[in-house]
N, C-alpha and C positions, 0 to 999 in steps of 0.2 A: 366625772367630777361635776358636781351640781356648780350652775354657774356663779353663785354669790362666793362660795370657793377659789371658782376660775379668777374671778375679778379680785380678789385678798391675793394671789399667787402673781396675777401679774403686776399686780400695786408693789408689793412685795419686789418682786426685781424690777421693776423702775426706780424704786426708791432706793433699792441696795447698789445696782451700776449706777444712777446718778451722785451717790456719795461717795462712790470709788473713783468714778472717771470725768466729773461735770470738770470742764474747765471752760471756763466764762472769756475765750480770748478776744484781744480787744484792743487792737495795736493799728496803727495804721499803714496802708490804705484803708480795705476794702471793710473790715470790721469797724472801723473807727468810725468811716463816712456813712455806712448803712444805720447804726446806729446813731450819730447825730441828727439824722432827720427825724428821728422819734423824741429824742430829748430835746431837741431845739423846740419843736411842737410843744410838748406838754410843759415843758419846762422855761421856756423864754416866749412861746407863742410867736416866734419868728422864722425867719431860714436865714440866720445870721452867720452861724455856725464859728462866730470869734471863740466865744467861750467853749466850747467843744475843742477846737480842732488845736487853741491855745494847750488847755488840758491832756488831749491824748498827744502834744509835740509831735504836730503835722509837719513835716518835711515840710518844705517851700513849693517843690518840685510838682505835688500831690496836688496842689489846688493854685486858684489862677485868679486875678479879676475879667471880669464877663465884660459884656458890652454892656451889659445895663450899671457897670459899675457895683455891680454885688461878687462877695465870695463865690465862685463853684466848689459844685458837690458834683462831679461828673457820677456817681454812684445813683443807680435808679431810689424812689423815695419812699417803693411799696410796706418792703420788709421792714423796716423802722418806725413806719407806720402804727402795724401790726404788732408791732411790740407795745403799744400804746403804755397806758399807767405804767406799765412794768419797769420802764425804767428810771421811775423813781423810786425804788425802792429799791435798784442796785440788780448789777449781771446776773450775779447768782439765781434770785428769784424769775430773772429775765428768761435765765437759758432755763429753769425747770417749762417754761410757758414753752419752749420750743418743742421741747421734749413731748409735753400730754401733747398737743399740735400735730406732731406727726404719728403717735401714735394714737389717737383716733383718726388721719387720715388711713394709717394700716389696718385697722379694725375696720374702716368703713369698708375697704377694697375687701376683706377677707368676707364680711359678709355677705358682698354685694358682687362676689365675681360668679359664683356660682361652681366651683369646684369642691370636689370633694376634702375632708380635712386635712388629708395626708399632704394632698397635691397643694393647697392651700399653706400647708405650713412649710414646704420646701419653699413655695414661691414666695413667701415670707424673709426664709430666711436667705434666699436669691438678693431680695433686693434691700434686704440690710445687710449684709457680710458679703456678698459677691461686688458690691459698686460701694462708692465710697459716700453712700451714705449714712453709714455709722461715722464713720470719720466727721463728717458734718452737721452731725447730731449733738455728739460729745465732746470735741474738738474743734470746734469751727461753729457755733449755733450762729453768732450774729454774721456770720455772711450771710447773703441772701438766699443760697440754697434749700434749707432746712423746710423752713416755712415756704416757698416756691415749689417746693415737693409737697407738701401737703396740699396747699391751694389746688396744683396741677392734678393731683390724685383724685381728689373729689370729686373734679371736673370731669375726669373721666370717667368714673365709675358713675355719677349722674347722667351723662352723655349717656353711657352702656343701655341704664335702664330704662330710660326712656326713648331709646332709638324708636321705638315702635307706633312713635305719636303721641307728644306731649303737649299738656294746653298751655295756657300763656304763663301760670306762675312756676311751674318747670323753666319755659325756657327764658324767663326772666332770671330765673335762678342763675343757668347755665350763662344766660350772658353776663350779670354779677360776678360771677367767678371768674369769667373768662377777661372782664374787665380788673378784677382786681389780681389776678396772675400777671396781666400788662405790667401792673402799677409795679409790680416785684421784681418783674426783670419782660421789659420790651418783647422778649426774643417770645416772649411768652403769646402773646399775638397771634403765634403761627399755631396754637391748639383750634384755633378755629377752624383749620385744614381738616377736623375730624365730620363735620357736616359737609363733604365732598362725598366720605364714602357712602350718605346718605341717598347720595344723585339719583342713583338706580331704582332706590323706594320712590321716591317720588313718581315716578313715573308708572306705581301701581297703586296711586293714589294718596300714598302716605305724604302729602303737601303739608308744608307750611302754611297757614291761615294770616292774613294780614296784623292781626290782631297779633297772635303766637310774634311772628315778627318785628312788630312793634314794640312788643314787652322785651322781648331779647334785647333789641339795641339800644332800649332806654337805659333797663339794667346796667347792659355793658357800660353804657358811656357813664354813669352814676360808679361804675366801678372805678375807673379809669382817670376820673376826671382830678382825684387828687393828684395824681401824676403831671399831670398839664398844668396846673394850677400852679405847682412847686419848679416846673420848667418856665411857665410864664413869667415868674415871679425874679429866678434869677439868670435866664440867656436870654428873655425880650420875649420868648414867642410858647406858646404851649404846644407846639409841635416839634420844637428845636430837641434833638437828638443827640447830645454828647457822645464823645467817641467814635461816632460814624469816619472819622480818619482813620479807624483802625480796620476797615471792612475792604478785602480788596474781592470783592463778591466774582468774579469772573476768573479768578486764580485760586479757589480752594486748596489748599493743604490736605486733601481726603485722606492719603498715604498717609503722612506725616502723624497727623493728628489719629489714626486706626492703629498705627504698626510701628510708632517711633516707640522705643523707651523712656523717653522723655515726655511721662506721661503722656503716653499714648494711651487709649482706649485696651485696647486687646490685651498687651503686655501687663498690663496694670488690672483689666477687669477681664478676666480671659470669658466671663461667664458669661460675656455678649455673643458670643460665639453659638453658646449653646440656646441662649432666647430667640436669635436668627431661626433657630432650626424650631423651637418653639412657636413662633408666630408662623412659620412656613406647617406647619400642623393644628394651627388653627386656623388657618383658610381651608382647610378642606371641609371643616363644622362651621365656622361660624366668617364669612370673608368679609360680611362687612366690618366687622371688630378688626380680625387681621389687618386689614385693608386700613383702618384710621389709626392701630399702633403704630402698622408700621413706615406710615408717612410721618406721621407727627416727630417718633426716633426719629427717621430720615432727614427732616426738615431742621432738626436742633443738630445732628452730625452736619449737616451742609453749612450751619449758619457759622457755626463754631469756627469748622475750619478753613472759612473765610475770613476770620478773623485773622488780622497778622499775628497775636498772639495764641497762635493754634494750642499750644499745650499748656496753655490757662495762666499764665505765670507760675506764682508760688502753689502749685497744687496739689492735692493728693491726687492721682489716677487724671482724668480727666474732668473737673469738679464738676465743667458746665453741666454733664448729662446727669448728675444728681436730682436735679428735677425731675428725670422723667425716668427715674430708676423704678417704680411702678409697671413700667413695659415689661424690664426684667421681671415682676412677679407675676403677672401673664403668662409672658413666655417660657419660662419655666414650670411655673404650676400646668401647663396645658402640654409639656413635654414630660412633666410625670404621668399627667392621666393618659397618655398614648401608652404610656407601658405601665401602668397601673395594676393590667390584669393579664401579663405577659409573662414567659417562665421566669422563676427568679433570675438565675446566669440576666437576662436583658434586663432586668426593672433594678437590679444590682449595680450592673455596668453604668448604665445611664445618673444611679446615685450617686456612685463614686464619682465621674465626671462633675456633678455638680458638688459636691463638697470638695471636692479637690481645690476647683474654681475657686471656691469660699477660703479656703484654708488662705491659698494663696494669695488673695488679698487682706484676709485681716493679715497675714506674717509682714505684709509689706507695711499694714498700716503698724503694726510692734517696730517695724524697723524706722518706719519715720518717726515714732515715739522718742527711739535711742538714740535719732539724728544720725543714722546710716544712711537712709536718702533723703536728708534735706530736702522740703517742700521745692527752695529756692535757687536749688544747686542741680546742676547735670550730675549723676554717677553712671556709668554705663552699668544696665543690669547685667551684664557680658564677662564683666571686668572680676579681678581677686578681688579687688578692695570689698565689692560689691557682697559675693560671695563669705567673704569671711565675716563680713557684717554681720550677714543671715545665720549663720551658724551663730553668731552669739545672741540671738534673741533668744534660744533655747537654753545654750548653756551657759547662760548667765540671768538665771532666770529671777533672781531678787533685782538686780538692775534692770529689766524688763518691767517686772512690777512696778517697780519706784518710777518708772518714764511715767506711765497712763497713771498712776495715782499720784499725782503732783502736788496735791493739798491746794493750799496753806494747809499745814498743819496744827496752829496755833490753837491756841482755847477758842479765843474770836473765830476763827476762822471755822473750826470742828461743828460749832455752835449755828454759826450760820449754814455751814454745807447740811446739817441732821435738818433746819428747819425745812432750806427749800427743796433738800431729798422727800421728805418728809408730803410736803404741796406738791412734790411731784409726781410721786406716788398715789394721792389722792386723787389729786386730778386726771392723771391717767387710768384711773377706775372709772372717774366718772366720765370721760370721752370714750370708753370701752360700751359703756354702758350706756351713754346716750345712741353710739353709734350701734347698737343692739336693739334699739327700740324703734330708730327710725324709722317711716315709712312715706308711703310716694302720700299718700295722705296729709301729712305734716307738711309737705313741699309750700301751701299757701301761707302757712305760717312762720316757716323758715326764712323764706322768702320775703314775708315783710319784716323780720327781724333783720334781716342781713342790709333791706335796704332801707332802714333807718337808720344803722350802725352807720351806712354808706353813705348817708346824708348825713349825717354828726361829722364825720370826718370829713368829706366837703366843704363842707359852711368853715370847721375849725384850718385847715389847709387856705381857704379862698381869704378868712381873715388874718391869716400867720403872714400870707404873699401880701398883703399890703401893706403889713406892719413892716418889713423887710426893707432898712434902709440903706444906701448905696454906702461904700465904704468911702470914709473920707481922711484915715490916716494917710498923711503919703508915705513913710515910712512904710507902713506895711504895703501900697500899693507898690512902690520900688522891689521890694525882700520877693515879694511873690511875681510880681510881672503879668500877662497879659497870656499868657501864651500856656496849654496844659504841658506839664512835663513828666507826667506818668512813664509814659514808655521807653524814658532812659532806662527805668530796673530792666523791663524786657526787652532791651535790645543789649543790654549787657548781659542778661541771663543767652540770649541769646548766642551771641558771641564768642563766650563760654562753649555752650552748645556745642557749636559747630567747630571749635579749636578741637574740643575732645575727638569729635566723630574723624578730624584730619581733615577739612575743607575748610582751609586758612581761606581762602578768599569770600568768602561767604560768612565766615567770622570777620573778617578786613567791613564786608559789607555791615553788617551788624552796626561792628564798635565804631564807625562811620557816624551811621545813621545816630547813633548813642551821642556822639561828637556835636551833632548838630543841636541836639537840645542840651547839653550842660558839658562845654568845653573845660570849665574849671574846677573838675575834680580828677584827682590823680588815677581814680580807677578807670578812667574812660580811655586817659592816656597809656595805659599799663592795658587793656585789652585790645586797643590797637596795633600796640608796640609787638604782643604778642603773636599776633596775626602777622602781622609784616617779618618777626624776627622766623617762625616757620615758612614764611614763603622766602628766605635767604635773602631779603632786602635789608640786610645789616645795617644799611647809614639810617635810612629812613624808621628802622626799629631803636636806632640810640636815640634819635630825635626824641621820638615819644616819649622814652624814658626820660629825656630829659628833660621832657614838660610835665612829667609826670612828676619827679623828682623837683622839679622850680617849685610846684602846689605843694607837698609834703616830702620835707627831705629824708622821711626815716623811712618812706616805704620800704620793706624789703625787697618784696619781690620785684620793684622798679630798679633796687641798684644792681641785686643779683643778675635781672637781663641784661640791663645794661653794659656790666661785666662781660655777660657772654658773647655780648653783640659786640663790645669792642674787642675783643678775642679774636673774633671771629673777621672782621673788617682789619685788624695788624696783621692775620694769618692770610687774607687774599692781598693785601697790597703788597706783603712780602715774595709771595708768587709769583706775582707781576712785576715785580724788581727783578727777579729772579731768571724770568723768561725773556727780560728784558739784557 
């Protein structure tokens, strides 16, 4: 197929799945905040975030007053960035920009890995249908994943090619990228870890040059530095690190976060399994590559799940390693070309295992379509309900459709989705096609486009942080408080959790902890209550209910415990009469 062909075919189906499946979501937390840093920008020139967070009806809970007396946005301020113009001109046109985004970072890796096509287009579709970066393409674009995977891809796949000794606007580039993957999400930081596997060249001359050095960290910090800017602006310091409460770094969750069903890694993307064994067959070709995929995975599986919130909140799969679902196209495209030219029966076996993989999570991603696994609810994979679920993604194949094709339907809305299907398609010809021509040639040119783009956005961020005035309603300083209360949803998702799995005390511990940041909601009281009524503490489980029930008298399920818990407390006192 002649390429100007190739590029109409794939325009073509970007343009046809973005008019079937774009859904522009945009609710808060995590979509709402990542995106008000980009409309605040361009659109208020502040970090005020009233009118934003007014607009998407931000819980109270979500955000806080600082010490410098400003709004927080605990959400990093990369990816909102990067959405720049776009979002004036509404989601829709927003999420086609995510879309071309990541697929010229897919174009760039397929050109720039150096496998053959076959093995190139498995690992293709490895690391879009095996991880749950389709889910976050099409369904989730304004999280910060989407674009944090493209950034991180580039980064790599530049890193690749240049391992062998690059001059200074190379690895200016490289530190640009690596500065503005910071800006996207912090954890990002740790791709630097891929010039360790360089250690060993060095010492056969392949050194860094002072100069090469210098341009790296200037880059870098030019990347980075909107981030700091938008941190200075609203918690006092450009170093301050939100969330860092949630890190309990010397207790990782490895297990948990690998092998739970709750959104665990494996159970959810089993096709990590099979890139392990991929990258373990590409150290015997190429081990410095091996050697920096597979730290850099390592380093985002460790950071993750030292997070208290190990299995991401509201997730599909494990969302955090959507960033670095690029490893998966490695390791898989370098585990088909090990049997590539092997008898069929082995180069067969090995396919099926990978489509399988794939099958398996897109079915999962259809099933959280139809709201079988609730992004934000535990369902044990284990369980009937679970099961019966799955059986009806198939056989119920028109209400399958209608999940992933959500519309709007309307004239407006058809109208709008043909136009930015339409930009999206286009433009992903032309990132197809840009990343087709590239070459390490281009790198000085690139290189000062990116970091002028990178000073615009500096200068614009450094004047947004002074415009940024402290909040002076009291009314809303009261309503919101001082103190972040995110982690009530996940310690009652939590709670949840661990009710299901049958470790009451550790859901007791949870709905505790939930306790301690928002006492005056009925649901905090009703996951306590639940906890204590499975560990046969009957008085102490009516209590809750009935603080649960003081907050909202119609709960049900606080009066149905409560029912049972008093049942259950007249049936032991009568005993005790009894024996007595």
């Amino acid at each position: 197929m002649k390429p100007n062909r190739r590029l109409l075919l794939f325009a073509a189906l970007a343009a046809g799945l973005f008019f079937l499946l774009a859904d522009p979501f945009l609710s808060p937390p995590d979509s709402a905040c990542y995106w008000s840093w980009g409309e605040s920008l361009v659109r208020d020139g502040d970090f005020a975030f009233l009118n934003q967070f007014a607009r998407f009806e931000m819980p109270v809970r979500y955000t806080y007053i600082t010490e410098t007396g400003r709004l927080a946005n605990d959400w990093p301020p990369g990816s909102g960035f990067l959405l720049g113009p776009w979002v004036l001109i509404g989601p829709m046109f927003a999420h086609a920009w995510v879309l071309m985004v990541v697929a010229g970072a897919l174009a760039f890796w397929a050109r720039g890995a150096g496998f053959s096509p076959a093995a190139t287009r498995w690992g293709l579709l490895a690391a879009i249908a095996g991880t749950p970066l389709a889910f976050y393409v099409f369904f989730g674009p304004f999280f910060s994943h989407a674009l944090s995977f493209a950034v991180v891809t580039v980064f790599l796949v530049l890193w690749d090619r240049t391992r062998g000794g690059r001059p200074a606007s190379e690895a200016a580039l490289l530190g640009l990228l690596l500065g503005v993957a910071t800006a996207i999400r912090p954890q990002n930081a740790l791709l630097a870890a891929v010039f360790l596997a360089e250690v060993p060249g060095w010492w056969r001359g392949r050194t860094w040059s002072p100069r090469t050095v210098g341009a790296w960290m200037g880059a870098g910090a030019l990347g980075v530095v909107p981030l700091l800017l938008a941190y200075w602006a609203l918690y006092g310091s450009p170093l301050a690190l939100p969330k860092t409460e949630e890190m309990h770094w010397l207790r990782p969750a490895l297990g948990r976060m690998l092998f739970s069903d709750f959104h665990g890694v494996l159970p959810w993307t089993p096709v990590y399994v099979l890139v392990v064994a991929g990258l373990a067959l590409l150290a015997r070709r190429d081990r410095m590559l091996a050697a920096a995929l597979g730290l850099v995975l390592a380093l985002q599986v460790y950071v993750n799940a030292a997070n208290v919130v190990w299995w991401s909140g509201g997730s599909f799969g494990n969302r955090r390693l959507t960033d670095y679902a690029i490893v998966a196209a490695w390791g898989i495209a370098e585990l088909f070309r090990a049997v590539e030219n092997r008898p069929r029966p082995q180069r067969h076996a090995v396919l099926a295992a990978i489509a399988l993989c794939c099958v398996w999570s897109v079915w999962l991603l259809l099933a959280e379509r139809r709201l079988i696994v609730p992004l934000d609810r535990y369902v044990p994979l284990r369980g009937r309900e679970f099961a019966a679920g799955m059986l009806r993604v198939w056989s119920e194949p028109f209400q399958t459709l209608q999940s992933v094709a959500r519309g709007p339907w309307t004239a407006a809305g058809i109208a709008r989705r043909t136009t930015a299907a339409l930009l999206a398609g286009a433009g992903t010809a032309a990132f197809l096609a840009l990343a087709a021509r590239l070459r390490r040639s281009h790198a000085p040119r690139v290189m000062g486009t990116g970091l002028v783009l990178a000073g615009v956005l500096a200068l614009a961020t450094a004047v947004a942080a002074l415009r940024t005035p402290p909040v002076e309603d009291p009314e809303l300083i009261a309503a919101v408080g001082t103190e972040p209360g995110i982690l009530w949803d996940n310690y009652i998702e939590l709670a949840f959790y661990e009710l299901r799995r049958g470790d009451f005390v550790a859901s007791e511990e949870a709905a505790r902890r939930a306790l301690a940041i928002w006492d005056d909601n009925d649901n905090t009281w009703v996951a306590l209550g639940r906890a204590l009524f499975y560990q046969k503490r009957w008085i102490s489980a009516s209590d809750a209910f009935d603080r649960a029930l003081a907050i909202n008298p119609e709960s049900r399920i606080a009066l149905d415990y409560r029912s049972a818990a008093s049942a259950r407390i007249a049936e032991q006192t009568g005993r005790l009469k009894s024996e007595d």
